[in-house]
C-alpha positions in Angstrom: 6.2 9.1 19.5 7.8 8.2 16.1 11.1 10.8 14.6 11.7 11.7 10.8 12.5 13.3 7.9 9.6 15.7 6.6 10.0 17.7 3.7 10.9 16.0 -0.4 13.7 18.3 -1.5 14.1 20.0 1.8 14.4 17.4 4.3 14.4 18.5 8.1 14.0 16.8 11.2 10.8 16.2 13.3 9.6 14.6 16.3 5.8 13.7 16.1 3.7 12.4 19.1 0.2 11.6 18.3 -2.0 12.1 21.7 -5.3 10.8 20.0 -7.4 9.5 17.5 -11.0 10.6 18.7 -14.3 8.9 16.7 -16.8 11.5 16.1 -20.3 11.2 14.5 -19.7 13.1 11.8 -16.1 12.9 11.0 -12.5 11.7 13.0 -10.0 13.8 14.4 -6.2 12.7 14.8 -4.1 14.9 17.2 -0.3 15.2 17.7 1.8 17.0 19.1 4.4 18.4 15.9 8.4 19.9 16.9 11.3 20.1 14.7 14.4 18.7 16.3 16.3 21.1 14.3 18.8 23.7 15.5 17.4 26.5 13.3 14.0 27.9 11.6 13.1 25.3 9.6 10.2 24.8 6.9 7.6 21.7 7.7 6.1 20.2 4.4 3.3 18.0 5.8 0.7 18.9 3.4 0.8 19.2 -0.9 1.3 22.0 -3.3 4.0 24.6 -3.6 3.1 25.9 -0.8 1.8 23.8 1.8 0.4 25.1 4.8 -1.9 21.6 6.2 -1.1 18.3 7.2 -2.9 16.6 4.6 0.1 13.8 4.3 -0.9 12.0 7.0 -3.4 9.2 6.0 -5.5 6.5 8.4 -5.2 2.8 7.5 -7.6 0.0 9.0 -5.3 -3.0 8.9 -8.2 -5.5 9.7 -11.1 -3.7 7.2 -8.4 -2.9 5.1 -9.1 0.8 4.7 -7.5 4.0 4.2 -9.2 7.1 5.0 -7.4 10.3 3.7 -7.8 14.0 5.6 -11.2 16.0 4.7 -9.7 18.2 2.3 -11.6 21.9 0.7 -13.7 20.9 -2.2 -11.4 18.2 -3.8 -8.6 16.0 -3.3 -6.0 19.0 -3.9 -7.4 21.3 -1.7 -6.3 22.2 1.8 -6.7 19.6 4.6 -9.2 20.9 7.3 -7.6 20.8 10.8 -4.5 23.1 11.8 -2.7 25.2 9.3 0.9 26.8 10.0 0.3 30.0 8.3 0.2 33.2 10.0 -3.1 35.1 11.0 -2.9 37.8 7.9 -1.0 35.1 5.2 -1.9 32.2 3.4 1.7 31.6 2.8 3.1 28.5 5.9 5.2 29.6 8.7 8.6 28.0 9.6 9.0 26.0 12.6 10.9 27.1 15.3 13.0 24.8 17.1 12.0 23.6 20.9 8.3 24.9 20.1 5.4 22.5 20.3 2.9 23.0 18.0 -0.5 21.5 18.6 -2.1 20.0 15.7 -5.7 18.8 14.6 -5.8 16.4 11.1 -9.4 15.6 10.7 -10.5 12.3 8.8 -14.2 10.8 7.8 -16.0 8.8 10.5 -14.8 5.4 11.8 -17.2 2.9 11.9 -17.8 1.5 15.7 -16.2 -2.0 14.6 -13.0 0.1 14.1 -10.6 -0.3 17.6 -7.1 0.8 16.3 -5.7 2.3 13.5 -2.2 3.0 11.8 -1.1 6.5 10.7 0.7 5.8 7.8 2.3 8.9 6.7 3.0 10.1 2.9 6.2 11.3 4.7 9.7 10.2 4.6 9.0 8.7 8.4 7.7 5.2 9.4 4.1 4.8 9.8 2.8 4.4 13.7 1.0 1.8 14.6 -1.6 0.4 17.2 -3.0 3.7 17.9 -6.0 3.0 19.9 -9.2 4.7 18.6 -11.4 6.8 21.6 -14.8 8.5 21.5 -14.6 12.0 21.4 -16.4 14.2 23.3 -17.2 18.0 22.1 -17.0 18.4 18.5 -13.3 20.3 17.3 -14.5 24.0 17.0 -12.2 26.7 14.9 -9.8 28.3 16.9 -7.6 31.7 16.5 -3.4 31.6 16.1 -1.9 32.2 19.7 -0.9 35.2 19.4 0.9 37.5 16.6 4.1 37.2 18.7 6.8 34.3 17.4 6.4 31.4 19.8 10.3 30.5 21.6 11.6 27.4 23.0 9.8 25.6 25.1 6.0 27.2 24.3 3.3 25.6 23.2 2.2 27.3 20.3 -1.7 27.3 18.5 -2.0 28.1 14.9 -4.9 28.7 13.1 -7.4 25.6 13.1 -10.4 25.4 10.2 -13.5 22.9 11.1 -14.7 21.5 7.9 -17.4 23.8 6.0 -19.0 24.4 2.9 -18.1 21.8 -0.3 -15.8 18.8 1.7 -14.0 16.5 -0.2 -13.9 12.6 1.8 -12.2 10.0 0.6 -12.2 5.9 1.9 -10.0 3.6 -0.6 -9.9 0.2 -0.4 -6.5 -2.0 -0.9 -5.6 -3.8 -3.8 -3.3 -7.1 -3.5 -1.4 -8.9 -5.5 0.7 -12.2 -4.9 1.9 -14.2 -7.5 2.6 -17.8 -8.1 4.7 -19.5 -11.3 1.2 -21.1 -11.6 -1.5 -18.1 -10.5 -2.1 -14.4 -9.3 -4.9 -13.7 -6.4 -5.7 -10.3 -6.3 -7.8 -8.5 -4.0 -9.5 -5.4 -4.3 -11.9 -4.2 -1.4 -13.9 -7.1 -1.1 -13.8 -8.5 -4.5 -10.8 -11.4 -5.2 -9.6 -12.2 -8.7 -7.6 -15.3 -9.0 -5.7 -15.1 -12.6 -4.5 -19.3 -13.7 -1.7 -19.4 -16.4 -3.3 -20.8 -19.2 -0.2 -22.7 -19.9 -1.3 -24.7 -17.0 -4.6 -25.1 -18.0 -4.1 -25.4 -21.8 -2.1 -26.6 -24.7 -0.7 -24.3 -27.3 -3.8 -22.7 -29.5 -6.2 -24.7 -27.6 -8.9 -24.4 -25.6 -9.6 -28.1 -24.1 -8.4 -28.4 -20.7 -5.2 -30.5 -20.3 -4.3 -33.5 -18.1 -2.9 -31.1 -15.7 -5.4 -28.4 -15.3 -7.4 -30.5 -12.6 -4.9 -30.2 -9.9 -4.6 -26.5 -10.9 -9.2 -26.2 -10.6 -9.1 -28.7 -7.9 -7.5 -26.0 -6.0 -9.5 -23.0 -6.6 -12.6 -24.8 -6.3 -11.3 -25.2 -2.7 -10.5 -22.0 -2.3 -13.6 -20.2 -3.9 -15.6 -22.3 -1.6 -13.6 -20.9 1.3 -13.9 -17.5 0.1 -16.7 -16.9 -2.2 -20.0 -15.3 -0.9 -22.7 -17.0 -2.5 -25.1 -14.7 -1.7 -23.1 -11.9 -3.9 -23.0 -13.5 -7.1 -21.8 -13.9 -9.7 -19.0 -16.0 -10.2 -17.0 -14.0 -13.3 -14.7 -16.0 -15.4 -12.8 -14.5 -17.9 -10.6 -15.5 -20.6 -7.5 -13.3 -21.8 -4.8 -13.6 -24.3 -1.6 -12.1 -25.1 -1.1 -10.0 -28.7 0.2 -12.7 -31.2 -2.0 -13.4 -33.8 -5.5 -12.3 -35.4 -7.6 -10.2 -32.8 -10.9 -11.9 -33.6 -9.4 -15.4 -33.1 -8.0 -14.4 -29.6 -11.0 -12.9 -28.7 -13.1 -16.7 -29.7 -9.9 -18.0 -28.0 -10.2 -16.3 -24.6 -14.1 -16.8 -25.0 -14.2 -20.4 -25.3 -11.1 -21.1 -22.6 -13.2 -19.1 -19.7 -16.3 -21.8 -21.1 -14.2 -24.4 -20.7 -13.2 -23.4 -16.5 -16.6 -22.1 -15.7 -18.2 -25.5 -16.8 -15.3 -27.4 -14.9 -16.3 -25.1 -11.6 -19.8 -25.4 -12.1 -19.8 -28.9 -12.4 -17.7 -28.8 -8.4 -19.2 -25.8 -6.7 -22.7 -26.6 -7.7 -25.8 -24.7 -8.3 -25.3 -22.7 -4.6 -23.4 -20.1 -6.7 -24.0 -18.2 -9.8 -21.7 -17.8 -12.7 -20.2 -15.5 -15.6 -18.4 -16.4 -18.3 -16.7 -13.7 -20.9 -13.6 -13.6 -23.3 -11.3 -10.1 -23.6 -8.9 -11.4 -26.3 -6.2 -9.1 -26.0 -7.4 -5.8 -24.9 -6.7 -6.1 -21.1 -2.6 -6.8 -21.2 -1.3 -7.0 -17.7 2.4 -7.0 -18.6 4.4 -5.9 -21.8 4.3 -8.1 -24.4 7.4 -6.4 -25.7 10.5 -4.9 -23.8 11.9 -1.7 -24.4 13.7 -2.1 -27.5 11.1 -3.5 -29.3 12.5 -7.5 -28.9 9.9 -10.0 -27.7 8.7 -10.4 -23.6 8.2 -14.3 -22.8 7.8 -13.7 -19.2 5.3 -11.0 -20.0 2.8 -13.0 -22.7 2.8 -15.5 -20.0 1.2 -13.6 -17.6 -1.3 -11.6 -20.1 -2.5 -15.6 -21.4 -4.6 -16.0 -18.4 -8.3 -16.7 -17.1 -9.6 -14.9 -14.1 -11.8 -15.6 -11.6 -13.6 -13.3 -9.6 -16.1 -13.0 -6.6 -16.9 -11.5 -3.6 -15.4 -12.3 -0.8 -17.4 -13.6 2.6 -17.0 -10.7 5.0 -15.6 -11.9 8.3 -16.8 -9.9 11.8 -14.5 -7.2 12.1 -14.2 -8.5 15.9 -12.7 -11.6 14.8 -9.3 -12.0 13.9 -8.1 -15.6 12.6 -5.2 -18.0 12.9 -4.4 -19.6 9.8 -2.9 -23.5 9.5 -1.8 -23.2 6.0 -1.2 -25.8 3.7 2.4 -26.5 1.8 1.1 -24.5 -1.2 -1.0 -21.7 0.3 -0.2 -18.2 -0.3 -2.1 -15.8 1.8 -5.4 -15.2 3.6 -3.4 -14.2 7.3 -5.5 -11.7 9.3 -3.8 -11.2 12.3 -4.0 -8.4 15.3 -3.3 -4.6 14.4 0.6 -4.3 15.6 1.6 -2.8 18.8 3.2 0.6 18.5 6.6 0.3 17.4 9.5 3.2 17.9 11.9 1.2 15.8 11.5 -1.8 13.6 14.7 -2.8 15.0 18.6 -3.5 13.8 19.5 -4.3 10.0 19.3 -7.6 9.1 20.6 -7.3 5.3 21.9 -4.7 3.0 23.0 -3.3 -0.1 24.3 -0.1 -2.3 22.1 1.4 -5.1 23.9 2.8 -7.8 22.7 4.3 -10.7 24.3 4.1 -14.5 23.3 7.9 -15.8 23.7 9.4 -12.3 26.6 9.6 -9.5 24.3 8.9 -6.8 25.0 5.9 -4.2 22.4 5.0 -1.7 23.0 2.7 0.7 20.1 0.3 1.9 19.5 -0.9 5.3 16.7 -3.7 5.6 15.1 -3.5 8.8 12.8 -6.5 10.2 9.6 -6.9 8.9 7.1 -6.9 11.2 3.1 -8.4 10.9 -0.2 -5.2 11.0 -3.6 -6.8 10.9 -3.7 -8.4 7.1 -0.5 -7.1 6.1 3.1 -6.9 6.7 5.7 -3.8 7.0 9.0 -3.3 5.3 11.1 -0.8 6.3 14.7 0.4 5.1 16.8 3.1 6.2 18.2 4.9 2.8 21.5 6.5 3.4 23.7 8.7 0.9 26.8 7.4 0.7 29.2 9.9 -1.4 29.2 13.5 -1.8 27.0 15.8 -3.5 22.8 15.7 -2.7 20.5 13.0 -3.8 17.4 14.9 -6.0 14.4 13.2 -6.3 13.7 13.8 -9.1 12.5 10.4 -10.0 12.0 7.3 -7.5 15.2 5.4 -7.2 13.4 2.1 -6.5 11.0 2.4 -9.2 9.8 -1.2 -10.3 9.0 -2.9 -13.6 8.1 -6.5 -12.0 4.7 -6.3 -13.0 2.5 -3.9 -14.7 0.0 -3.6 -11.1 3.2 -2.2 -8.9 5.1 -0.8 -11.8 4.2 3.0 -10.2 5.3 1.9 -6.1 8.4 3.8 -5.1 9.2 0.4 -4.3 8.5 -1.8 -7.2 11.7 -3.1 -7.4 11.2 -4.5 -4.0 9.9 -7.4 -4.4 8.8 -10.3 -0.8 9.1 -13.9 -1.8 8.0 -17.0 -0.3 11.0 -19.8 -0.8 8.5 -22.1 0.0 5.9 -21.6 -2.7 7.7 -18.6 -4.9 5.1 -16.5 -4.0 5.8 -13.1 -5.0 4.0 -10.4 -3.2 3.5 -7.1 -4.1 3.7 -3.3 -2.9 0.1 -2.5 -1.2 -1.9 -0.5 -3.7 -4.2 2.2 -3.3 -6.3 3.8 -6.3 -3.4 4.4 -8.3 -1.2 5.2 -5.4 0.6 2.8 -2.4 0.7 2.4 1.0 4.3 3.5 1.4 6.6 6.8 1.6 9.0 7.8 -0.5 12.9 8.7 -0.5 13.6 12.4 0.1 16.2 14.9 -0.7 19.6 13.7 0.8 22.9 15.0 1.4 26.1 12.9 2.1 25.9 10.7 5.0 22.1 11.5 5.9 19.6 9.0 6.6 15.7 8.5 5.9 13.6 6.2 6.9 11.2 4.1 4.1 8.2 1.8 4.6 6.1 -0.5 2.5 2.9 -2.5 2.9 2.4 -5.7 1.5 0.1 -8.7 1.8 0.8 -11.1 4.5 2.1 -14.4 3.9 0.3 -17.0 6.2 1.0 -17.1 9.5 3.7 -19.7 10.2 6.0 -17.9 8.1 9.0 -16.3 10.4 11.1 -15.1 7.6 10.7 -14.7 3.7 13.4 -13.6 0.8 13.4 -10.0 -0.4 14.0 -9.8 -4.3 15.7 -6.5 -5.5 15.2 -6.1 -9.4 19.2 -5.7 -10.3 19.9 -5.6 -6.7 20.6 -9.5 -5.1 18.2 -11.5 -3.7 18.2 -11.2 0.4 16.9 -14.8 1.9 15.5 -14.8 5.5 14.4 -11.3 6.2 12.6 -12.3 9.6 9.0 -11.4 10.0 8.0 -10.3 13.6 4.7 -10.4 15.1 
C-alpha cells in the first residue's frame, strides 16, 4: 500500500494498494485498489490532458532488464490509457472521488517477458514509486465491464467504473534507460544495451594535438579492461569517435577529432586484438554535449572540456536475467552493480539531511527533506519530502529543481540533484528515459503541505553504504546512506 499526493496544481490525498501485476500473453494488467483519503469530493488526476479520465501515469519499470513499459494507450502516446476510466456512463468528462469509496482499477501494460519476476510501479505522480511487486500469471483475459450503477457510490462501497479492453489502433511503448556517471577523467553512458565511454581528451592529448601523451596509457589501460569485461564481441563494431569543442576552424576540428579517434582505436586494437571489430569516425564540433558558452555570452571552461572528448561504444554482453551479481570493485570503479529488485518499502525512512530552496524572482520557500537512499535491481532511489514553508501556494509553473549540470539531465525535475562518489568523484546522473526520467515531480502546494519526490539513478558498486548528494546552489550533503 503506498499514500500520496495525486493531482499537479490540485493536489489531493490518496491511498493506493496494488493487489496484482498479472502476465498475460498478449498484454499485462496492473490492479489496485484506488481511495482518496480526503474529507470531501475530490478530483483524481492519474492520467494526462485537461481532462483526464485514465490512469495512464502509472508506468512499469524492470530494475534488472532495465525496462520501462508505459500503459497501452488509444492510437498514440496521448491518447487514453485502456483499463478503467472514472467518467460516468453517458460523459466523457472524469468523475470526482468520493471519500471512503474503493474504486477498483485495471491499468493494462505490454507483455512481460517470462524472465521478468518483479517489477516497480513507478508513478508519474507526486507519490513514491512501489517496489518488489511480484509478477503472477493471469488467468482469464480482462474483459470490458459496465459502471456499477448510475447511483453515486458512499463510504465504504466498492465502486466499478467503466473498464475499456484494448481495441482497434493500440499504441505500446518499451523504453530502455539511459545512464550517465561521470568522472574528472571519463563519462560511461548506457543506453539499452549499448555503453558509450566518453575519455577527456585533455587526458589523452596535448593542446592541438593528436599523439597520445605519456599519460593516456593508464587512462586506455583501463578501458581496454573494461571493454573486455563488457563488450560483446559477437555484436560488433567497436565505434570510436573523436569530438571537439567550437574554438577554431570547423574543417580543422573535424581532421582533429578524426585523427584523435585513429590514434585510440589503434592503441585498443593493438590490446583487445582481432576477437573484436572496430570503427573509427571524427564529428568535429557538431555533437556539443555541454555549452561552450554560459548565459551571458562569457566563455564555459568546464563545458569545452567535456565536448573535447572520444567515445567509445559497444554492445554490451547480456547477462541471464536469472542472475543477479555481486560486484568486488576496484578503488577507481564507478558502476556495473546489479543487485536484487528491492523489497516493498512503505517509507524510505527518517530524514537524514536537509535544506530550504529559495528562489531569487519568486517568494516561494520549499523545504527539503532527504530521505535514505535505498538499492532496486541496477539502480538506486532518492527520495525527498518537499514541504512549503511560508504562506501563499507553490505553482508549478516551472520545476523548482531544474538542473544545468550537464546537457544529458539538463530536462530532470531533478537535475540539480546531483549523487557523488567521495571516493572516485563520480557524479551520477538522474535516470533517463527517451527524453523523459524516471522520477515524479513537485506539485501544487500550500503552506505547511508535504509531497513526496523520487529519483532513479545508476548504482554505485556495491560496497558503497553511503555517497554525497550535490545540490547546484544548494550545499553539498556528505553521507546520505544507501540501504539495501
Amino acid at each position: 500500500m503506498s499514500e500520496g499526493m495525486v493531482g499537479l496544481y490540485i493536489a489531493t490525498p490518496f491511498r493506493i494498494q496494488v493487489q496484482a501485476i498479472e502476465r498475460h500473453a498478449k498484454l499485462t494488467v496492473l490492479r489496485m485498489e484506488i481511495m482518496t483519503t480526503a474529507t470531501t469530493h475530490t478530483a483524481g488526476d492519474f492520467g494526462y490532458g485537461t481532462m483526464p479520465t485514465s490512469f495512464d501515469r502509472f508506468r512499469l519499470f524492470d530494475p534488472i532488464g532495465r525496462k520501462i513499459y508505459f500503459t497501452l494507450r488509444e492510437n498514440d502516446s496521448n491518447g487514453d490509457a485502456f483499463g478503467t476510466r472514472n467518467r460516468k456512463a453517458t460523459a466523457d468528462y472524469p468523475e470526482e472521488f468520493l471519500p471512503g469509496v474503493r474504486y477498483p482499477v485495471e491499468v493494462y501494460f505490454p507483455p512481460l517477458p517470462a524472465t521478468a519476476k518483479t517489477m516497480s510501479i513507478v508513478p508519474h505522480l507526486p507519490m513514491g514509486p512501489m517496489t518488489g511487486i511480484p509478477v503472477t500469471d493471469g488467468g482469464a483475459e480482462p474483459t470490458a465491464r459496465e459502471r456499477s450503477s448510475s447511483d453515486m457510490p458512499k463510504a465504504g462501497d466498492t465502486f466499478q467504473w467503466p473498464v475499456v479492453v484494448p481495441n482497434g489502433e493500440i499504441w505500446s511503448s518499451v523504453s530502455d534507460v539511459n545512464e550517465l556517471v561521470e568522472t574528472p577523467v571519463k563519462t560511461t553512458t548506457q543506453a539499452g544495451d549499448t555503453e558509450t565511454i566518453g575519455l577527456r581528451t585533455d587526458v589523452l592529448f596535448a593542446f592541438d594535438q593528436a599523439r597520445l601523451s605519456t599519460k593516456a596509457a593508464a587512462v586506455l589501460d583501463d578501458v581496454v579492461e573494461e571493454t573486455r569485461r563488457r563488450a560483446d564481441p559477437a555484436k560488433p563494431p567497436i565505434t570510436i569517435t573523436g569530438h571537439t569543442d567550437n574554438k577554431g576552424d570547423d574543417g580543422y576540428n573535424q581532421t582533429l577529432s578524426v585523427k584523435r579517434a585513429e590514434a585510440v582505436q589503434k592503441y585498443l586494437a593493438a590490446r583487445l586484438g582481432s576477437d573484436y571489430q572496430y570503427r573509427s569516425a571524427g564529428k568535429g564540433e557538431s555533437e556539443p554535449i555541454a555549452k561552450n558558452e554560459k548565459q551571458d555570452g562569457s566563455d564555459n571552461p568546464a563545458g569545452r572540456a567535456r565536448n573535447r572528448r572520444v567515445e567509445i561504444s559497444y554492445s554490451i554482453k547480456q547477462q541471464s536475467p536469472d542472475v543477479t551479481t555481486t560486484t568486488s570493485p576496484s578503488a577507481d570503479q564507478v558502476g556495473g552493480s546489479t543487485v536484487a529488485p528491492a523489497p516493498f518499502r512503505a517509507d524510505p525512512g527518517a530524514r537524514v539531511a536537509g535544506f530550504t530552496w529559495s528562489f531569487r524572482s519568486q517568494p516561494d520557500k520549499l523545504k527539503v527533506d532527504v530521505l535514505p537512499l535505498y538499492r532496486d535491481g541496477a539502480y538506486v532511489v532518492a527520495s525527498f519530502d518537499i514541504t512549503k514553508t511560508n504562506d501563499g501556494t507553490f505553482v508549478p509553473s516551472f520545476a523548482p529543481f531544474s538542473g544545468w549540470d550537464h546537457e544529458f539531465s539538463s530536462g530532470s525535475e531533478f537535475g540539480a540533484f546531483i549523487l557523488v562518489d567521495p571516493a572516485t568523484k563520480a557524479r551520477y546522473h538522474p535516470l533517463k528515459m527517451y527524453t523523459e526520467f524516471v522520477e515524479n515531480y513537485v506539485p501544487a502546494l500550500d503552506a505547511g503541505e508535504t509531497s513526496r519526490a523520487y529519483v532513479y539513478y545508476p548504482a554505485p558498486p556495491d560496497d558503497r553504504t553511503s555517497i554525497t548528494l550535490e545540490v547546484a546552489n544548494g550545499g553539498v550533503y556528505p553521507g546520505i546512506p544507501i540501504e539495501r
